[in-house]
KEZA-471776 format. One record per residue (C-alpha): residue in one letter; x, y, z. Coordinates in steps of 0.25 Angstrom, whole numbers, plus 5000, padded with zeros to 4 digits. Each point is the difference from the previous one (the first is absolute). Layout:
// residues N
aXYZ...
***
This chain:
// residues 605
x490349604923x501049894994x501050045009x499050015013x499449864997x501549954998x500650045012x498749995009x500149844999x501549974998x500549885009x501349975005x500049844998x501750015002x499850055014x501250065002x499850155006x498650005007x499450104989x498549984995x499849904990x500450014987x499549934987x500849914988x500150134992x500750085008x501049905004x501150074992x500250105009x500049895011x500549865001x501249974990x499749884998x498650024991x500650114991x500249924988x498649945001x499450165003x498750034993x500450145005x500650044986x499249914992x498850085001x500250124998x499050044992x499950114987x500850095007x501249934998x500950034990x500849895002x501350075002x500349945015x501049894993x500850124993x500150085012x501550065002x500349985015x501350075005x500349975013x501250055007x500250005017x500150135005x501350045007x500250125007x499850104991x498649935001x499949954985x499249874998x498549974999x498949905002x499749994985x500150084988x499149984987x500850084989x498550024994x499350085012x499150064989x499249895001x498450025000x499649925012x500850045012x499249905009x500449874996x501249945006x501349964991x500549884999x500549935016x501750015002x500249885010x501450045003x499650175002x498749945008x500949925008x500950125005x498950115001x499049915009x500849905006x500550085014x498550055001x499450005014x499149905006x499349975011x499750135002x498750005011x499250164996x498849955009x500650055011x500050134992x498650005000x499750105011x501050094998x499350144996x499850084987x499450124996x499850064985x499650145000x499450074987x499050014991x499349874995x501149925006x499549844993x500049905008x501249915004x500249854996x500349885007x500549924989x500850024990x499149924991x498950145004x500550074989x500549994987x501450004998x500249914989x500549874997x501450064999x500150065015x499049885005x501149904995x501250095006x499250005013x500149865001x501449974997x500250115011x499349895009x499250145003x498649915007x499350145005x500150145000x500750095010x499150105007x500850104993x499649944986x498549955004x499850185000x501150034991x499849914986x498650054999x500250145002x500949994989x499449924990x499050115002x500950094994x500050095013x501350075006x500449965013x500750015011x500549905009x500549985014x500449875003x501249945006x501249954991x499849845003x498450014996x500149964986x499850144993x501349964990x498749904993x498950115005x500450094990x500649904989x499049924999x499050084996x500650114992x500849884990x498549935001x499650124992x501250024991x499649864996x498950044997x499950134993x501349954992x501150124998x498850094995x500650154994x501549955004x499849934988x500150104991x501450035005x500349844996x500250005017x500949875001x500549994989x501349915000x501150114998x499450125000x500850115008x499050065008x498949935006x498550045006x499849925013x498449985003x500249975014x501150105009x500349955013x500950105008x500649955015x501050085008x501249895000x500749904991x499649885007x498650035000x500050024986x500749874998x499149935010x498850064993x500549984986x500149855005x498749995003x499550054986x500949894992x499149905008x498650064995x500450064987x500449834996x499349954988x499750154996x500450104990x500350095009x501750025004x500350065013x501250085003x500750065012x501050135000x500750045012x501450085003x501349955005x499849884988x500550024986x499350084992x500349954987x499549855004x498750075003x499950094987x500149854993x499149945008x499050104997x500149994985x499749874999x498550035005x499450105012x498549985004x500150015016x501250085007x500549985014x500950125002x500750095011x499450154997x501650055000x500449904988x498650004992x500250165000x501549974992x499449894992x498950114995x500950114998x500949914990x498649984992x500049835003x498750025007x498750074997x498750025010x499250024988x499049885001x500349975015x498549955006x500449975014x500950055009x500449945013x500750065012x500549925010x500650025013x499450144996x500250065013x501449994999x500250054987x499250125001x500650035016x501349974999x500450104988x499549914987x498950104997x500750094990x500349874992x498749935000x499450144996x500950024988x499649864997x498550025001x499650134998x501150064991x500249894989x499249954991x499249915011x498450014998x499550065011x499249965014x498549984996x500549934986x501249915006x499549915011x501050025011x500149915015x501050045011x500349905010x500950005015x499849975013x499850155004x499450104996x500050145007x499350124999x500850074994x500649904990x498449974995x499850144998x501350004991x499249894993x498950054997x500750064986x500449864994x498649945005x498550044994x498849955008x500749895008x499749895008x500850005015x500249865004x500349995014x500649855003x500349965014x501649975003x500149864999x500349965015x499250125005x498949885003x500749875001x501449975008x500849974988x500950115003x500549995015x500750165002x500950015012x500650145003x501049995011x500950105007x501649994994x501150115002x500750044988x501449945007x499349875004x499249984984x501149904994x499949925013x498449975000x500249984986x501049895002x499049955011x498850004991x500749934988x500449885010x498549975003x499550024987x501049914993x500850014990x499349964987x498850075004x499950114989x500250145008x500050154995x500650105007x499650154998x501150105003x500050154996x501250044993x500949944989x501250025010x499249935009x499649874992x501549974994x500550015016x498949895005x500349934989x501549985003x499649975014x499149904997x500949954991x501249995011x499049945010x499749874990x498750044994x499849974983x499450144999x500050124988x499650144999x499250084990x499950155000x499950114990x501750014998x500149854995x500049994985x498649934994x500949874996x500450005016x498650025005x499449894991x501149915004x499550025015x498749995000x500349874991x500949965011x498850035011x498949934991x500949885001x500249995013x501650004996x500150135008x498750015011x500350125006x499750134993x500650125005x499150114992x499850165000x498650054996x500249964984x499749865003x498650045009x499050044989x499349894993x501249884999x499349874997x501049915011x499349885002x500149925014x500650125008x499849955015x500750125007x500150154997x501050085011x499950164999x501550005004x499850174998x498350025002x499650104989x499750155001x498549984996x499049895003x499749974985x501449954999x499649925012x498849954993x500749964988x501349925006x499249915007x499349974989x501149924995x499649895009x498749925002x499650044986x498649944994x499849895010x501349955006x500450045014x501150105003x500750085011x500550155000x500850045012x500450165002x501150055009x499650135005x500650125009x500150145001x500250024986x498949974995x498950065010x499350084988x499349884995x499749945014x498650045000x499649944985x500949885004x499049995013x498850004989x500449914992x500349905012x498950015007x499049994986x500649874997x499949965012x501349985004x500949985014x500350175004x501150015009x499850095012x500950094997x499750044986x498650035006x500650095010x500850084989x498750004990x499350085012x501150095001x500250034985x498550014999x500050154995x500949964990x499849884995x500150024984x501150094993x498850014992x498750055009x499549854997x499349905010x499849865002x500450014984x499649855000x498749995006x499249884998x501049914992x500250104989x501150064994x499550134995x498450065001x499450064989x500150155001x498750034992x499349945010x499150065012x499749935011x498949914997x499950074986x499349914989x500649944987x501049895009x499849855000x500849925011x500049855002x500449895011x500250135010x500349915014x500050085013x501350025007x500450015013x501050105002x500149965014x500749885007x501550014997x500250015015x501650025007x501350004994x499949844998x501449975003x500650114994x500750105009x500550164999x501150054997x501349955007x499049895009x499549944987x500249865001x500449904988x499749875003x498450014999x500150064988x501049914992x499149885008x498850074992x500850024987x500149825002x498749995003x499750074987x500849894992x499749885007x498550044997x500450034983x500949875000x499349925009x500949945010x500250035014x500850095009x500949905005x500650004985x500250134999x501050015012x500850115000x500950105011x499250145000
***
């Protein structure tokens, strides 16, 4: 096709972000310099009808009640959804202009996936091996996106292939752009379809038709994710929104009158914006779940079955629907199964689960002697390092964050009894690096895009092992290297055996003493009845699936040895623990991410 032949050859002749070349007539989306002299709009062919120069953009920056888009064409009626509007320099500028770079994903090559289902297509290894459109193409390169993360390689095809899926990959893996990608691909090209006929869009019209619904369990998710679709939804028709509780709800009503194609929303707020008849499932095509685990175990299933099953929503087996975590258990698939019809489970290794970009320490710390070894740890880590520090009450984080405070340290807290204009302003203040110490409770765990996070502490170790899997995945996320340090005790002996898994499959240091308590909590070592919940670098199997049963495709699966993790490695047992090897460790670690030596990284353990 057109589109396949222009984007097979494109060349990036202003080599500024290392993606594939890219020709003269796609320079629009690309180097500012050669947009006036573009052929890119000049040739547009009989479709066009020539109403690009007439376009009404309204552009507002979204505040906290989440207002704000990446563009808005007042006439979203138009007939050819798959040609790009007219560039915004200054909108461009802000959208794309804090994008990663540098990012390394060979070394994600090896990490393991498995994709389980019926007629399961075949993964990519470009973005350029399926046809996404000149749209999405030209997003992905402002993103400086150069390849594919395993993630996406399995998921966009799956997809595009109008299959329901299931997905188990670690938050940090790129499956934000796994399922964006993809499902605004094809609203781009099927146009608003039957929506239409309820004028979906329209500027001002009371109640709106979303095609796309993407449901996640917290406010910052949401906002993180409704982020990321302003960036693929520019030079589109189509107007992403985001509704969320603890944010005024008459700010968002006006946001979603001025035009709703995609929605970002918490399941709580989308039920209230339903109910007051300023939303309608009617002509919803796709629906994506994320951090679905979460919302389904930890008490959002009544709402997100009064949103999909008892409104207007088609149903599974007409809607395409796709759920994504980094767990999936058993007993959360099986709740699955009524949203999904014939779906594809994609296993993704844990990123890390095959490299060293996350270095997991678990040492030994009294509850009395915790604010101590914290105090220690911040010393060798330095103090512009950004860190995140887990703890597991409310109560809890507003105390650490005053003795932080008292003790020197620019830190701020978030937790669930801070307003939403308070918890934005914090994570602001971490993104920064005003305030690099984040004292969090588990609201800040699921799926928070924090770029640069060197050092996750579990001051308070979780109650379950998928929280464990999920905090730490705050650092080293897609490529960069990172540090998770746990204090554990008595306390927290019911997770001692899972914590020993995950350790020993990512081939990590074991201290001897949490081997001794593993094999004395060996008759009980899930709340759950579970096992090595983890094995072999994924974070859920699936269910359906026999040993060695048929219908599975798995790829780059490495042998592990589980083996080799050896003594205790300078770290000691309860009160004969000793602190200095481990902060000398927690050194080495920074002098090898900085690059410089030990003898400038001094410090008095």
């Amino acid at each position: 096709s057109t589109i396949t032949k222009r984007f097979g050859t494109y060349e990036n002749k202003d080599g500024g972000w290392g993606g594939p070349p890219r020709d003269a007539a796609y320079n629009s989306f690309g180097g500012r310099n050669d947009r006036s002299k573009s052929a890119f709009f000049n040739d547009r062919g009989a479709g066009s009808r020539g109403r690009f120069c007439t376009f009404v953009c309204r552009y507002e920056r979204g505040g906290f009640a989440g207002g704000g888009n990446s563009r808005w064409v007042e006439d979203s009626r138009e007939d050819d959804w798959s040609k790009p509007t007219a560039p915004n320099e200054r909108l461009e500028h802000e959208l794309f202009s804090g994008s990663n770079t540098g990012i390394n994903f060979e070394k994600y090559d090896d990490i393991p996936v498995e994709a389980t289902g019926s007629n399961c297509p075949p993964h990519i290894e470009s973005f350029h091996d399926v046809d996404m459109g000149e749209i999405i193409m030209g997003n992905i390169t402002l993103s400086r996106y150069t390849r594919p993360t395993p993630v996406q390689k399995h998921a966009i095809p799956i997809i595009k292939s109008k299959r329901d899926l299931m997905a188990c990959a670690q938050t940090g893996s790129g499956k934000t752009a796994a399922f964006l990608l993809p499902v605004l691909s094809q609203i781009y090209t099927d146009g608003p379809g039957d929506a239409l006929q309820a004028e979906n869009g329209r500027y001002g019209r009371r109640k709106q038709y979303p095609i796309s619904l993407v449901l996640a369990p917290t406010r910052e998710l949401a906002l993180q994710i409704y982020d990321e679709a302003r960036k693929f939804a520019y030079r589109s028709r189509v107007r992403p929104c985001v509704v969320y509780g603890g944010a005024d709800i008459g700010q968002q009503i006006r946001d979603l009158e001025r035009g709703c194609h995609l929605l970002v929303a918490t399941p709580g707020r989308l039920v209230d914006m339903m109910e007051r008849g300023k939303i309608g499932l009617d002509y919803c095509n796709y629906l994506v779940l994320d951090e679905a685990d979460r919302m389904l175990d930890m008490g959002f299933e009544p709402q997100i079955r009064r949103i999909v099953e008892q409104d207007t929503m088609p149903p599974k087996g007409i809607r395409q629907t796709m759920m994504f975590s980094a767990t999936f258990p058993k007993e959360i698939q099986i709740l699955a199964r009524d949203f999904l019809d014939d779906y594809i489970f994609l296993a993704v290794g844990r990123v890390g689960s095959t490299s060293e970009n996350i270095t997991q320490k678990v040492v030994w710390v009294e509850e009395t002697d915790k604010r101590s070894f914290l105090l220690d740890l911040l010393n060798a880590t330095g103090k512009d390092s950004l860190t995140l520090v887990f703890v597991e009450t409310k109560k809890g984080a507003d105390a650490l964050e005053d003795f932080l405070y008292h003790e020197g340290y620019a830190c701020t807290s978030i937790h669930g009894d801070r307003s939403q204009r308070d918890r934005e302003e914090a994570l602001h203040q971490f993104r920064s690096g005003r305030c690099p110490i984040l004292v969090a409770t588990a609201v800040a765990a699921r799926g928070l895009d924090i770029s640069n996070v060197k050092h996750v502490i579990n001051f308070d170790l979780p109650s379950d092992i998928e929280e464990y899997v999920h905090r730490i995945g705050r650092t080293g996320r897609v490529g960069n290297l990172g540090l998770a340090t746990s204090f554990f005790n008595d306390k927290n002996s019911n997770i001692t055996k899972d914590l020993l898994d995950i350790l020993v499959e990512a081939k990590q240091e074991v201290p001897s003493w949490l081997e001794s308590l593993a094999y004395e909590h060996q008759h009980k070592s899930s709340s759950r009845g579970r096992s090595k919940r983890f094995s072999g670098g994924f974070g859920a199997r699936d269910y359906r699936q026999t040993s060695g049963g048929s219908g599975s495709f798995s790829s780059n699966r490495a042998g592990r040895n589980a083996g080799g993790h050896g003594g205790n490695r300078g770290f000691g047992g309860g009160e004969e623990m000793m602190f200095s090897p481990f902060l000398l460790s927690v050194v080495h670690f920074y002098s090898q991410i900085k690059n410089v030596t030990y003898s400038s990284c001094i410090f008095t353990a």
